[in-house]
N, C-alpha and C positions, 0 to 999 in steps of 0.2 A: 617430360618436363625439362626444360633448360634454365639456367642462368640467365635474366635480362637485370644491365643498371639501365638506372632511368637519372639522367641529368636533371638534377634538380634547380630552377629558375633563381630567381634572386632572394628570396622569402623563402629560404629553405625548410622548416619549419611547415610555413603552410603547404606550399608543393608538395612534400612529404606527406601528410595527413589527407592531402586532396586522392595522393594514391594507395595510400591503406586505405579509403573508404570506399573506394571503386573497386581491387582489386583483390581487398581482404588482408588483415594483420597476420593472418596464418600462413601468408605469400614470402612476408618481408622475410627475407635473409639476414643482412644486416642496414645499418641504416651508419655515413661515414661524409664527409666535407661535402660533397658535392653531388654524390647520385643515393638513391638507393634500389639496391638490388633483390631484386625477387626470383623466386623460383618459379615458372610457369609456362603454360603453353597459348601463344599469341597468335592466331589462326592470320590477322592483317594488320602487323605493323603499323600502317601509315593510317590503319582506322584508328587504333587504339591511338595513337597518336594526337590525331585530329579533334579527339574527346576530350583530351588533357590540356588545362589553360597553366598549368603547372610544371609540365615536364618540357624541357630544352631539344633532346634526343633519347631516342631508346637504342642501346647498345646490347648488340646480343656478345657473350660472352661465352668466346672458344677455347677455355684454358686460364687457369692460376697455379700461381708456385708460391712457395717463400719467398718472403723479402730480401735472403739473403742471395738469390738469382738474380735480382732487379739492377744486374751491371748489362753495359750496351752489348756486350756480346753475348751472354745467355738471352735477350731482350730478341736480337738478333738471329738465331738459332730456332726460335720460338714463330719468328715473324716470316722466316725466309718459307717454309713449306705449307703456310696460309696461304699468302701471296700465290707460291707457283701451282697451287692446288685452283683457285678463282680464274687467273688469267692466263695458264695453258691452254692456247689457242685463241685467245679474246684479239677483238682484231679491233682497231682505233686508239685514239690519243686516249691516255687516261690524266684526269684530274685524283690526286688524291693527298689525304692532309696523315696527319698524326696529333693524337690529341692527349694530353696529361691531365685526368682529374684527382681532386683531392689529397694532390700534395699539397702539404705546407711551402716548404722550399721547391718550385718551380724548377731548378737547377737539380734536383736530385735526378733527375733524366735529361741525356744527351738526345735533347732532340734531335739538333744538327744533324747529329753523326747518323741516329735513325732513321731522318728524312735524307739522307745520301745514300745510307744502306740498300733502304727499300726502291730509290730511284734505282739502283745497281741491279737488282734483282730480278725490276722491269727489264732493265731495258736487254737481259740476258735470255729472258722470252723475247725478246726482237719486236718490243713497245718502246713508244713513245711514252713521256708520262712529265709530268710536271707536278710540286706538291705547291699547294695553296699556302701555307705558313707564313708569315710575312717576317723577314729577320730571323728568322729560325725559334719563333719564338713559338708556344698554344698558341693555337688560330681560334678566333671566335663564331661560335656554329653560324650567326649570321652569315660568316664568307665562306666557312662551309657551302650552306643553301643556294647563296650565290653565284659557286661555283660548280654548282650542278654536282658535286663531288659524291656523293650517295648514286645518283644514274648513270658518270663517268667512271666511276673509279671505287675507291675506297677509303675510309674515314680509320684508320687506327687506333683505338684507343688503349691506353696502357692508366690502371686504374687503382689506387693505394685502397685498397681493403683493411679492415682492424687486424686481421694477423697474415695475411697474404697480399696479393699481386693480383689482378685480374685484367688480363687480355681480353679484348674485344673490337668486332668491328658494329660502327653504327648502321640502322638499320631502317629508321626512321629519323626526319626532322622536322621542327615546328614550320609550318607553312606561314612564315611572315607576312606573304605576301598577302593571303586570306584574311589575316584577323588586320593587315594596315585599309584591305577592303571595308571590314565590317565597322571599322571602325571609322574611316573617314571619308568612304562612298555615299553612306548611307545619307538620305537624305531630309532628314532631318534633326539639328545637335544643336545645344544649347548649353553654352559652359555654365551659367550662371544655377544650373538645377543637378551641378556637379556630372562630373565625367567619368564613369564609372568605366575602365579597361573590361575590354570583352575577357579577357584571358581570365580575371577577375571574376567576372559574373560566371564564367564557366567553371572556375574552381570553387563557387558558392554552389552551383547547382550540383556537383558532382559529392560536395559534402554533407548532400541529404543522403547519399545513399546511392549504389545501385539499382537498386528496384523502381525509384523512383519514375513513375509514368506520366504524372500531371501535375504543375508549380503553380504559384498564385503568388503576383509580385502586389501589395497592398499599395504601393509606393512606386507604381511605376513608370515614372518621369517619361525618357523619349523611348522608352523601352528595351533597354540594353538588356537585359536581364531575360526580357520573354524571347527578343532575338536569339539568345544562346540558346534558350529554352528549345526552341524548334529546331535551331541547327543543330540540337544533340536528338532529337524526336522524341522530346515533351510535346506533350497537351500544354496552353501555358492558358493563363488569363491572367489581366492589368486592370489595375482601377488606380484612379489617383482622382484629389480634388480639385486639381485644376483641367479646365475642359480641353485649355490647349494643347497641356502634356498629352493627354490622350490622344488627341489629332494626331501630334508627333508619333505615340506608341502606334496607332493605327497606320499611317504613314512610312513607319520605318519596318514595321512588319509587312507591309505586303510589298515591299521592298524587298524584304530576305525570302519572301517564298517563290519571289521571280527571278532573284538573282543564284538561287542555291537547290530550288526545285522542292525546298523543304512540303512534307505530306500532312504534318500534325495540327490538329485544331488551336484555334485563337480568339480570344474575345477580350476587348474590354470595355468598361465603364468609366464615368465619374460618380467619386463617391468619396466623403470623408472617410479615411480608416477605422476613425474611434467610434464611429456609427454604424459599422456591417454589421448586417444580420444574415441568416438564411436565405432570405430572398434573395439577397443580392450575388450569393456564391451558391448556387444550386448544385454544381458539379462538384464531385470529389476531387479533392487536391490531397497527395500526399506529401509536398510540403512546402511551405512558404521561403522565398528566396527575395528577398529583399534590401537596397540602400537604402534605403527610407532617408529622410529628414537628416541633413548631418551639423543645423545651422548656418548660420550668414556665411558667407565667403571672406575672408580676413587675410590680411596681405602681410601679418605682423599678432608679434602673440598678444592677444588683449590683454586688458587687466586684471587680477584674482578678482574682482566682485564681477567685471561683466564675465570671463569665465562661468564664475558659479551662476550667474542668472541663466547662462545660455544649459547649464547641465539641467538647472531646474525646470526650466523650460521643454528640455528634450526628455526629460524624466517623466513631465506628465505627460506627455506623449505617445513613451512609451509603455507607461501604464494603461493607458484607456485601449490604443490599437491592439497589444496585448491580452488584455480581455477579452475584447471581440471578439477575436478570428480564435482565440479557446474556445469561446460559446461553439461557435458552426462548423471548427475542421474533424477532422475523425481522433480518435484516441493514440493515434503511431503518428501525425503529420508531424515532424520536425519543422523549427524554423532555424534559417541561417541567416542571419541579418548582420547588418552595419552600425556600428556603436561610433557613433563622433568620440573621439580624445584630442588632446592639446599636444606638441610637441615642442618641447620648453629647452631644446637648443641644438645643434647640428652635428652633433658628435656618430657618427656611422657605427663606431663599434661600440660605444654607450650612450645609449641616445636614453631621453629622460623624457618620460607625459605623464599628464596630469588625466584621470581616468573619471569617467559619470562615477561618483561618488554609488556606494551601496547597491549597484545593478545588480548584482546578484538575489539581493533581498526581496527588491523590486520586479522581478521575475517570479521570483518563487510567493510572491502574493497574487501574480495576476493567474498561477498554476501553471509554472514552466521551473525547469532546472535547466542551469549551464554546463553543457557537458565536456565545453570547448572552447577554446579563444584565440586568435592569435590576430599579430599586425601587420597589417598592409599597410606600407609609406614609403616615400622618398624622401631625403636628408633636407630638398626645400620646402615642404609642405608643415604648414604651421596646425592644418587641422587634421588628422590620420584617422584611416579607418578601424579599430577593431573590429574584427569577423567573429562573430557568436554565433554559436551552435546550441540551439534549445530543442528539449526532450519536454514532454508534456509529464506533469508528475501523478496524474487521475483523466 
């Protein structure tokens, strides 16, 4: 087993929960600003990777010390017979970065000095090398990726742990270029039935579970959700009430099986939610992954009574679909769905919403418990998602 951190995305919170549920809470080591680290053995990096709509980079970790080590030249001492152990003998230019996570103060590492050290080090194995950092400041993994630095070179990370230091180089990184694919190749999207990010629907699917073989999106619009479905190889099937949506789901999925080669079965329907039966889901699903319904699109936060019309509105909604798919899934199916809330002003590091009134109550009548929640937003978005995690109670 080894030490891996896993950069955690912007929703730190969710990220983190995405990867206790796929790789097990008896993994986490500790959990700190920006990554969390596990103990484990990772047979294909860039698979594991590819699975994660949460994780930035995975860094394998070759070394920690004390905090009271963390000056440029123990820093340096530490880095210098990594380096000449990798690229004794490597022949070609190297691209490679250095990266500071989960400081507070950014300044508490000489990057500078680091990113000149390690060019020095090259270039005394008789490389070329150049380091991606722009101003000597954190480089952002996007210009990482960009700069092929993971297949040219090397990514350094130096990494504040709760009582130590943790060295590492990255190993893996998010493939932008895939998900800006699945996201805006695809051919067919419609903003008005919301836009749910693949990265999103992947961290919804992966918080049913590991085991998870076969999803059932009740609610699903151009099919973002069955897409991820197959590209992690689910079984998926889509119903929604609109015939078109389905067009689009059907549309967008044999889209991803020609684009990505995906193996796993697919089917949808039209069909109100609040009216499934049996019939209509014959196949075992072990768990539903849905955005469902999040209301009208709003450009500005409404008023408290149209607010509360809109909650009561999505309250019965969520009563009756909830029923439903309890009557027909099996006793273990999870659901992870999308709860519309209000966000009632711009503040990034205190931000304020207004929540569907008693959802919890409201669950636990249709024979569901909440076992989890957290928020997906952006500081201009007036309507946000909460992510709910439901366990069936009987």
């Amino acid at each position: 087993m080894s030490l891996y951190a896993f950069e955690l995305g912007r929703k730190k919170d969710l990220c983190c929960a995405e990867l206790v549920a796929i790789l097990g809470k008896d993994k986490l080591v500790e959990r700190n600003l920006d990554t969390a680290i596990f103990d484990l053995k990772i047979p294909n990096y860039q698979g594991l990777q590819d699975k994660l709509g949460g994780t930035v980079k995975i860094v394998k970790i070759w070394e920690d010390f004390p905090f009271a080590d963390c000056r440029s030249d123990k820093l340096e001492e530490r880095i210098r017979p990594h380096l000449e152990k990798i690229f004794t003998d490597h022949k070609g230019k190297i691209n490679f970065a250095v990266s500071t996570l989960s400081f507070n103060n950014p300044k508490e590492i000489n990057i500078k000095q680091i990113l000149n050290f390690s060019k020095l080090i090259l270039k005394s194995l008789g490389l070329n090398s150049r380091f991606v950092n722009k101003n000597f400041e954190n480089t952002k993994p996007s210009t990482i990726y960009k700069a092929r630095v993971l297949e040219k070179g090397i990514d350094i990370n130096i990494i504040k742990g709760k009582e130590k230091i943790f060295l590492g180089e990255s190993v893996s990184i998010q493939n932008i270029d895939n998900y800006g694919k699945r996201d805006y190749d695809k051919p067919w999207r419609d903003a008005r039935v919301g836009m749910l990010p693949p990265k999103v629907a992947q961290i919804m699917v992966n918080l049913a579970g590991p085991t998870t073989k076969s999803i059932y999106d009740p609610f699903c619009g151009t099919g973002t959700t069955l897409m991820e479905g197959l590209l992690m190889g689910k079984d998926v099937v889509g119903s929604d009430i609109d015939q078109r949506m389905i067009d689009y789901s059907e549309g967008n999925m044999k889209w991803t099986e020609q684009a990505f080669q995906t193996k796993n079965t697919s089917r949808v329907f039209t069909k109100d939610a609040r009216f499934l039966t049996k019939e209509d889901l014959p196949e075992r699903v072990d768990a539903i992954v849905t955005e469902g319904y999040l209301g009208e699109p709003v450009s500005r936060l409404p008023a408290p009574e149209i607010r509360q019309k809109v909650f009561r509105e999505l309250a019965n909604l969520h009563l009756n679909w909830l029923t439903a798919v309890h009557r027909i899934t099996p006793k273990n199916c999870k659901v992870v769905m999308c709860v519309a809330a209000f966000r009632k002003n711009n503040d990034t590091y205190r931000p304020e919403y207004e929540f569907l009134p008693r959802f919890n109550e409201l669950v636990e009548e249709t024979g569901y418990r909440v076992v989890a929640s957290y928020i997906y937003d952006r500081p201009d978005q007036i309507v946000v998602r909460e992510i709910k995690v439901l366990e069936k109670l009987n």
